[in-house]
KOLTILO-784187 format. One record per residue (C-alpha): residue number from 1; residue in one letter; z, x, y. Coordinates in steps of 0.5 Angstrom, whole numbers, plus 500, padded with zeros to 3 digits. Each point is the difference from the previous one (the first is absolute). Last residue first. Layout:
# KOLTILO-784187
{vofi: NUM; vomar: a; c3: Z; c1: X; c2: Y};
...
END
This chain:
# KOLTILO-784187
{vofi: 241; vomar: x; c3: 619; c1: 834; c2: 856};
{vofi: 240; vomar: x; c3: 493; c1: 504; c2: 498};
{vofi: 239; vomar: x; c3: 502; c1: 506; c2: 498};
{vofi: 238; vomar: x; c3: 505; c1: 497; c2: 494};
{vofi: 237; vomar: x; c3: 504; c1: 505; c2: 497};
{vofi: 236; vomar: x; c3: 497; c1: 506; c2: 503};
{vofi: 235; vomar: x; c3: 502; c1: 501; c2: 507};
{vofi: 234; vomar: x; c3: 494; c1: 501; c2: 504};
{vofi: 233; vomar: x; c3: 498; c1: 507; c2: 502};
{vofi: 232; vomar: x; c3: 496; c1: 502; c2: 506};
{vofi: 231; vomar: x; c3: 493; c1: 501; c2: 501};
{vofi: 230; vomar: x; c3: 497; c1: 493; c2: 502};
{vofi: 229; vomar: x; c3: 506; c1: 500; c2: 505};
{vofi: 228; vomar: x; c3: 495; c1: 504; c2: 505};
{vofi: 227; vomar: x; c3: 494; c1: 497; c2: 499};
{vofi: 226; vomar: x; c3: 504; c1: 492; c2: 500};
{vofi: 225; vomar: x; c3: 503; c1: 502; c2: 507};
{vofi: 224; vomar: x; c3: 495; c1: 503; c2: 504};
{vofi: 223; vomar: x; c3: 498; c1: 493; c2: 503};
{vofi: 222; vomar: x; c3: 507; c1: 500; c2: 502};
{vofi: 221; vomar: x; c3: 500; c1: 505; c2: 503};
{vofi: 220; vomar: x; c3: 494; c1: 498; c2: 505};
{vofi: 219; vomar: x; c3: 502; c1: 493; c2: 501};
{vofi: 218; vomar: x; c3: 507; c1: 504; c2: 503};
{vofi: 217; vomar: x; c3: 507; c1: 499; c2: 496};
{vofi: 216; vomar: x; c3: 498; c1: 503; c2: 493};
{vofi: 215; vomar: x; c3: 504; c1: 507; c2: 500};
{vofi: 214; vomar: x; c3: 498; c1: 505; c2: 496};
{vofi: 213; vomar: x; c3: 503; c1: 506; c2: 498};
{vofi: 212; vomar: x; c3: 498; c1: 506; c2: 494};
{vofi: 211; vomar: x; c3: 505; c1: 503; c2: 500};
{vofi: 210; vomar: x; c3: 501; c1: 507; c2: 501};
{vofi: 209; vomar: x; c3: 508; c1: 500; c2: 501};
{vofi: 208; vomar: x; c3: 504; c1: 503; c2: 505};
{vofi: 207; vomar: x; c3: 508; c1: 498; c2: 500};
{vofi: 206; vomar: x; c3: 503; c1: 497; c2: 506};
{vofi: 205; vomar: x; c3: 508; c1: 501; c2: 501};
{vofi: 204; vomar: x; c3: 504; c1: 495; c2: 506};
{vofi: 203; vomar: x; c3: 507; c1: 503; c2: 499};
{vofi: 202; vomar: x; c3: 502; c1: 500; c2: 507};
{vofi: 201; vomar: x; c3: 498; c1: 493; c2: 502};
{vofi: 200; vomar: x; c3: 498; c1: 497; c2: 506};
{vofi: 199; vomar: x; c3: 493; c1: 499; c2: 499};
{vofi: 198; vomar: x; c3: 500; c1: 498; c2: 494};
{vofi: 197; vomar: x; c3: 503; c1: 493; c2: 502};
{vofi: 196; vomar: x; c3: 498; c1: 497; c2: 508};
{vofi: 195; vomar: x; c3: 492; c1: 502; c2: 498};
{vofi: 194; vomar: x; c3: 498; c1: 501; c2: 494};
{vofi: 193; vomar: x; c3: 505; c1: 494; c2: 498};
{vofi: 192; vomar: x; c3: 499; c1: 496; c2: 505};
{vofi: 191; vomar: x; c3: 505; c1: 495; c2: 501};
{vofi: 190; vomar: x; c3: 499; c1: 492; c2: 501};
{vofi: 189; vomar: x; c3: 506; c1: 496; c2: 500};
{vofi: 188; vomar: x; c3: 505; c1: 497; c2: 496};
{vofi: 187; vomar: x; c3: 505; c1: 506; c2: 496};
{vofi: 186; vomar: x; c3: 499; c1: 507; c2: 502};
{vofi: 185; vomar: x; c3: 499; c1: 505; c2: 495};
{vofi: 184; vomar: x; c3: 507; c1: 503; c2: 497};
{vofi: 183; vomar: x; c3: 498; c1: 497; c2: 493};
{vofi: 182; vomar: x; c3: 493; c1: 503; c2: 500};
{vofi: 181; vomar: x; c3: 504; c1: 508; c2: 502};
{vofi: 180; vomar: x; c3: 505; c1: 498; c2: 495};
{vofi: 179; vomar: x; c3: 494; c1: 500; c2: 495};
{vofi: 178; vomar: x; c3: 497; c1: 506; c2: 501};
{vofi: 177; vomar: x; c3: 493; c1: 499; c2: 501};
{vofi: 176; vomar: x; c3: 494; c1: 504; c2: 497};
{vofi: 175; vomar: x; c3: 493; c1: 498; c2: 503};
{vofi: 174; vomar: x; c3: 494; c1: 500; c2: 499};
{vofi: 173; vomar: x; c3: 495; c1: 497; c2: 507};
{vofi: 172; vomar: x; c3: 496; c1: 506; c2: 499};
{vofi: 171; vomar: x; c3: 502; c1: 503; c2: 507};
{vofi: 170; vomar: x; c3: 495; c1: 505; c2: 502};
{vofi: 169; vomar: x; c3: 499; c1: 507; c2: 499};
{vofi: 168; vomar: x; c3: 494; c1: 504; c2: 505};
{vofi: 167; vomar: x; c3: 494; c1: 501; c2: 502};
{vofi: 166; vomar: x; c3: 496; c1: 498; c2: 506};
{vofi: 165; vomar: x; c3: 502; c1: 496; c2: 506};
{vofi: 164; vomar: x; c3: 506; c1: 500; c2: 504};
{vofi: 163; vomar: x; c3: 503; c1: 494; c2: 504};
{vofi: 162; vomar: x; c3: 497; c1: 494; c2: 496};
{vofi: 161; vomar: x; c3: 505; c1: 498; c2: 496};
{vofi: 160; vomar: x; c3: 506; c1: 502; c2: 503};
{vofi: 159; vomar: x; c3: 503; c1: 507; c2: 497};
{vofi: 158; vomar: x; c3: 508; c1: 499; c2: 495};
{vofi: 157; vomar: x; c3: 503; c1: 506; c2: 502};
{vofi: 156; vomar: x; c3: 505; c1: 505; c2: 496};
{vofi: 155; vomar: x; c3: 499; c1: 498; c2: 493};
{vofi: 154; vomar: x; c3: 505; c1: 505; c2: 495};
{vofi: 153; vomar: x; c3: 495; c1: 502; c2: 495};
{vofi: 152; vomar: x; c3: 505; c1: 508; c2: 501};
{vofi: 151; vomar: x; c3: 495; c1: 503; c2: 504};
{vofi: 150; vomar: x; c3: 499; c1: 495; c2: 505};
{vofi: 149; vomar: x; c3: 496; c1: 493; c2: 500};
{vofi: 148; vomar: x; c3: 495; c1: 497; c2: 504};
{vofi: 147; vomar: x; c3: 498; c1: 492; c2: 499};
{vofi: 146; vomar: x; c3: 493; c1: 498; c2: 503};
{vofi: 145; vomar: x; c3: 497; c1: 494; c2: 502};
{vofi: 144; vomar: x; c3: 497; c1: 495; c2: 496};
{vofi: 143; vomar: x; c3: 493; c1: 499; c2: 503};
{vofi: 142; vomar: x; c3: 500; c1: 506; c2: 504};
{vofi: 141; vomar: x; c3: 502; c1: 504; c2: 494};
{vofi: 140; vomar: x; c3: 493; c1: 503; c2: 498};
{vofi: 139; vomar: x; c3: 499; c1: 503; c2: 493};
{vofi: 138; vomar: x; c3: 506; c1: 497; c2: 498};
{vofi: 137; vomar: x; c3: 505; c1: 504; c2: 495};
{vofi: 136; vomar: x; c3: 504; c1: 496; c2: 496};
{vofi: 135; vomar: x; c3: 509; c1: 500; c2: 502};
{vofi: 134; vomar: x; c3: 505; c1: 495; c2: 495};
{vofi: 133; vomar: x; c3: 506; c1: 499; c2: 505};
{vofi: 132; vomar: x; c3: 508; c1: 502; c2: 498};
{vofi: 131; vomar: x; c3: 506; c1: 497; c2: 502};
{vofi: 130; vomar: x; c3: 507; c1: 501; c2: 501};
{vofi: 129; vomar: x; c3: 498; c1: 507; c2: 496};
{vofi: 128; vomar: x; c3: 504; c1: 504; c2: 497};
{vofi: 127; vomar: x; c3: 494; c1: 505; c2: 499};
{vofi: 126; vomar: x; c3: 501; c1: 501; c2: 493};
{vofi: 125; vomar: x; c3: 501; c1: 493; c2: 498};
{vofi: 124; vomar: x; c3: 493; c1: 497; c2: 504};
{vofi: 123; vomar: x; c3: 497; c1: 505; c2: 497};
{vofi: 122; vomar: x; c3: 501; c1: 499; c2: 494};
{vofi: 121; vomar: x; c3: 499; c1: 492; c2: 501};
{vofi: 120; vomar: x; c3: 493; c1: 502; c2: 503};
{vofi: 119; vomar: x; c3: 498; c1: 504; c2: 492};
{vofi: 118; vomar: x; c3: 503; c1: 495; c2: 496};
{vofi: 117; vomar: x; c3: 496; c1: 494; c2: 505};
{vofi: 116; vomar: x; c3: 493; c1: 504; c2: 499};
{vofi: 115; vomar: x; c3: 496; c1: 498; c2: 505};
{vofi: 114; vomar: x; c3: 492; c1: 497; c2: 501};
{vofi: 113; vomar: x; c3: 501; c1: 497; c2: 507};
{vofi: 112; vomar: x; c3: 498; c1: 492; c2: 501};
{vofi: 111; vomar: x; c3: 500; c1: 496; c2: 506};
{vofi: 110; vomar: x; c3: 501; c1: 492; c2: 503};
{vofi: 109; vomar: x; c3: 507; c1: 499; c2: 496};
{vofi: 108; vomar: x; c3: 503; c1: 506; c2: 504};
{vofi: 107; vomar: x; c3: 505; c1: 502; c2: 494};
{vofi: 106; vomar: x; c3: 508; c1: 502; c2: 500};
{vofi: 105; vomar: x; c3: 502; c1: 503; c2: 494};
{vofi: 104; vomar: x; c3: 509; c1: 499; c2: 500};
{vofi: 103; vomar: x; c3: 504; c1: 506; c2: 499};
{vofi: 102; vomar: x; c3: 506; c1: 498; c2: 498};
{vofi: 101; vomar: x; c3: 498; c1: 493; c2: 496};
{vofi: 100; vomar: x; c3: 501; c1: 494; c2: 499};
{vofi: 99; vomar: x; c3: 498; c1: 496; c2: 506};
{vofi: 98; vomar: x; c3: 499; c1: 493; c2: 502};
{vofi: 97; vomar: x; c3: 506; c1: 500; c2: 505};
{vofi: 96; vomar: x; c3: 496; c1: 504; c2: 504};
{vofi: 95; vomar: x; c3: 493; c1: 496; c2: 501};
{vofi: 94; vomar: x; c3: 502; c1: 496; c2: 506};
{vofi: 93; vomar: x; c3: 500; c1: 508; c2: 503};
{vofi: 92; vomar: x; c3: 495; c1: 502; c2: 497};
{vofi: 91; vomar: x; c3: 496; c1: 495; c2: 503};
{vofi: 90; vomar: x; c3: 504; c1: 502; c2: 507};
{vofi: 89; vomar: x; c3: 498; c1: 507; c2: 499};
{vofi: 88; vomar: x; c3: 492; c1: 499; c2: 500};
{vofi: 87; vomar: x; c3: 500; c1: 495; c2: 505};
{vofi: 86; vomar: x; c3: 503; c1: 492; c2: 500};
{vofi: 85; vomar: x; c3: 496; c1: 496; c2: 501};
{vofi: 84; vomar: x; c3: 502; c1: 492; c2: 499};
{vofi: 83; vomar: x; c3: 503; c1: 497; c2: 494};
{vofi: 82; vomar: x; c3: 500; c1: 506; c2: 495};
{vofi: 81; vomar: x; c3: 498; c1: 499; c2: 493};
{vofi: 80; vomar: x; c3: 505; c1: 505; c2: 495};
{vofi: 79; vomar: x; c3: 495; c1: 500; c2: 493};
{vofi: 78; vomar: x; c3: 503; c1: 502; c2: 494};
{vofi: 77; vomar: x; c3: 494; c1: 503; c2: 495};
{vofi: 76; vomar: x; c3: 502; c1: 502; c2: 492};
{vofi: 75; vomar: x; c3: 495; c1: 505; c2: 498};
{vofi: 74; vomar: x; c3: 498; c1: 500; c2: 492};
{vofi: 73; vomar: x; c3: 493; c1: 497; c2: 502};
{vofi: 72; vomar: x; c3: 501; c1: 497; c2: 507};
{vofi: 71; vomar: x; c3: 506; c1: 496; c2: 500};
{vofi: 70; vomar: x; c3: 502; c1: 494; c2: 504};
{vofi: 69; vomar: x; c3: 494; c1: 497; c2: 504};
{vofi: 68; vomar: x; c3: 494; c1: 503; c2: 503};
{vofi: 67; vomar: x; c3: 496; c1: 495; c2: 504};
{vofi: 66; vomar: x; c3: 505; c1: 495; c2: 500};
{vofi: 65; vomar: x; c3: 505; c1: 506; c2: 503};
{vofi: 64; vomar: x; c3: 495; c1: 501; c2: 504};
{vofi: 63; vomar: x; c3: 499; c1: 493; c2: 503};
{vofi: 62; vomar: x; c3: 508; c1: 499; c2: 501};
{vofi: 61; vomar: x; c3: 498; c1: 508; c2: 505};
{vofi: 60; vomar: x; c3: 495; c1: 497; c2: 504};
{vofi: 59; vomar: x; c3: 503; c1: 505; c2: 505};
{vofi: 58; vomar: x; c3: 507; c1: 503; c2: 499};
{vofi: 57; vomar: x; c3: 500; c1: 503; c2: 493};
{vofi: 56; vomar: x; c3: 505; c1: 506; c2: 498};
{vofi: 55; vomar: x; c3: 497; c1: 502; c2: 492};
{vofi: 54; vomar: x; c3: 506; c1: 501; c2: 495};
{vofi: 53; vomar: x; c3: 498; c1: 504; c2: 495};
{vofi: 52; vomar: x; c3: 503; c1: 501; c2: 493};
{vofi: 51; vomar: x; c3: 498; c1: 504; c2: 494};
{vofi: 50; vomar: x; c3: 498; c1: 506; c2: 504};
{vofi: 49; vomar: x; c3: 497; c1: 506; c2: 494};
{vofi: 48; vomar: x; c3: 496; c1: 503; c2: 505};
{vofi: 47; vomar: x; c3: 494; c1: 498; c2: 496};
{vofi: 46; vomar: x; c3: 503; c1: 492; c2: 501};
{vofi: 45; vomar: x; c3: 500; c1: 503; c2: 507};
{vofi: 44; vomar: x; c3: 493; c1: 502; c2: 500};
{vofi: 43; vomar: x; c3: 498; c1: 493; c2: 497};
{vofi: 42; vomar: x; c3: 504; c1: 497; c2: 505};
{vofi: 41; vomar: x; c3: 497; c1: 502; c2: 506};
{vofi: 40; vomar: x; c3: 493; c1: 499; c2: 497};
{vofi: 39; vomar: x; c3: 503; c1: 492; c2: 500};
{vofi: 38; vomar: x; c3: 500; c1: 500; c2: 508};
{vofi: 37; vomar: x; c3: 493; c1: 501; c2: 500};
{vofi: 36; vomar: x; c3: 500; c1: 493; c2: 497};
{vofi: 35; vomar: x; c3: 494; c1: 499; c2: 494};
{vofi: 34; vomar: x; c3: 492; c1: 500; c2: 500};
{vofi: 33; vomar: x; c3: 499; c1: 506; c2: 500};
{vofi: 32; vomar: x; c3: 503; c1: 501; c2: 507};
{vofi: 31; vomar: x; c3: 504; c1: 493; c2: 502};
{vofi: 30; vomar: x; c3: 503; c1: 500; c2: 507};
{vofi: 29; vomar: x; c3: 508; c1: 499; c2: 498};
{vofi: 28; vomar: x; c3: 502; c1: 505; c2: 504};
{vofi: 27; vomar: x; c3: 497; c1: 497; c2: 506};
{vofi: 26; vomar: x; c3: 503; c1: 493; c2: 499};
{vofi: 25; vomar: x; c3: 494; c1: 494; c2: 498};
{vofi: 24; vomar: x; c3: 496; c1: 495; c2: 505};
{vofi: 23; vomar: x; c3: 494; c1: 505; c2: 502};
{vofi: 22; vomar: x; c3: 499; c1: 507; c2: 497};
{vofi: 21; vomar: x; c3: 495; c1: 503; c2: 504};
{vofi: 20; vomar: x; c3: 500; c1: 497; c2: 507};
{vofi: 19; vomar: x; c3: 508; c1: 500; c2: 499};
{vofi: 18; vomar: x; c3: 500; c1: 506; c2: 498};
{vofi: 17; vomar: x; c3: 503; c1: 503; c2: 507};
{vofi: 16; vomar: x; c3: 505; c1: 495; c2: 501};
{vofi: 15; vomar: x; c3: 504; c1: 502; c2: 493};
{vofi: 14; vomar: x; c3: 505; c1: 496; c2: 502};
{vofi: 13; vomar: x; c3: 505; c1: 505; c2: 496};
{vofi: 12; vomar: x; c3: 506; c1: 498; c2: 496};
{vofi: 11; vomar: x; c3: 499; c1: 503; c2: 493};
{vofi: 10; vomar: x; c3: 504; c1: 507; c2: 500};
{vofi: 9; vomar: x; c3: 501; c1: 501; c2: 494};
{vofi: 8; vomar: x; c3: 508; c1: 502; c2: 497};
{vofi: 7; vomar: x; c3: 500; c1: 504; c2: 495};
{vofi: 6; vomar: x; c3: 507; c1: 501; c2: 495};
{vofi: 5; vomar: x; c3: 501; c1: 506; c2: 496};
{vofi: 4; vomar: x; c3: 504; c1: 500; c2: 494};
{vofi: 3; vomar: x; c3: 492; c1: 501; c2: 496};
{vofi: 2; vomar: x; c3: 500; c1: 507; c2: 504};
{vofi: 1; vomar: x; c3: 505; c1: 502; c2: 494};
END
């Protein structure tokens, strides 16, 4: 049952780009219809059937825990706050000894990407896979970069932002991650899960899906946020908190 999984949220961004809009607050807690974009996160894991989530904090992270609290409607939150920077990986590394479950849902704390967890843990399984990425197209990658697989889904490069324009499927910051591979991540110092981790492993799978994607890093993004949320489900018992 998707329920047994755990989601950790990936929370640590200085959100330098924001700062001109959002001023003074974390950049996944910027408010969109007047409530944290972080809490759209978990409404969809709530819909996926998530009862806990454990959100990797760095950057104003005691504030966040303020801001939030401990639970979320029926989602218990655990909060894992890093004391210097410590990258993707680092984050999810500090974060191991919190886990429960095999496979464990990883999530950018600044996007959203409409998924169904049954439907990705299916495919995680059947591929064996070390770890597997949730792919959506974009009609120009520049600005995300690109990721290329094989015949068989399995990711075979990982293009630069910038390097080719145009269409193509970009990395949609859902990941499903073996909990050895967590466990084994470098203990202390920043690691770059995008760049150190993935590319190095054999078992590295994506799954395609349509979306829809948005990421709130820029102003212009951002401005864009209420628009597209506006037509995604909340979970029902209490749409407000």
């Amino acid at each position: 049952m998707a329920s047994n999984t755990n989601a950790l949220v990936l929370a640590g961004g200085f959100g330098t780009r924001l700062r001109s809009v959002v001023p003074g607050r974390q950049k996944v807690a910027a408010e969109v219809q007047g409530r944290p974009f972080l809490t759209y996160l978990f409404d969809q894991l709530i819909r996926c059937g998530v009862h806990e989530v454990i959100l990797c904090t760095g950057y104003r992270g005691n504030e966040l825990q303020e801001l939030i609290g401990s639970h979320y409607g029926p989602l218990r939150l655990v909060y894992s706050i890093e004391q210097e920077p410590l990258g993707t990986a680092g984050a999810l590394g500090l974060a191991a000894p919190l886990i429960h479950s095999d496979p464990v849902l990883v999530l950018n704390g600044d996007s959203y990407c409409r998924f169904e967890l049954g439907k990705f843990l299916s495919f995680h399984s059947a591929k064996a896979a070390d770890a597997s990425i949730l792919l959506t197209p974009m009609a120009d990658t520049s600005r995300y970069g690109r990721v290329l697989l094989d015949g068989m889904d399995r990711v075979v490069q990982f293009e630069e932002k910038g390097v080719h324009p145009g269409e193509g499927w970009i990395n949609a910051g859902v990941y499903l991650l073996n909990a050895r591979l967590i466990r084994a991540l470098p203990a202390g110092r920043a690691v770059s899960l995008e760049k150190e981790i993935f590319p190095r492993l054999d078992a590295l799978f994506g799954l395609r899906v349509p979306g829809p994607f948005l990421d709130i890093g820029t102003p212009e993004d951002y401005a864009r946020a209420a628009a597209f949320l506006d037509g995604e489900p909340l979970w029902s018992d209490n749409p407000t908190r």
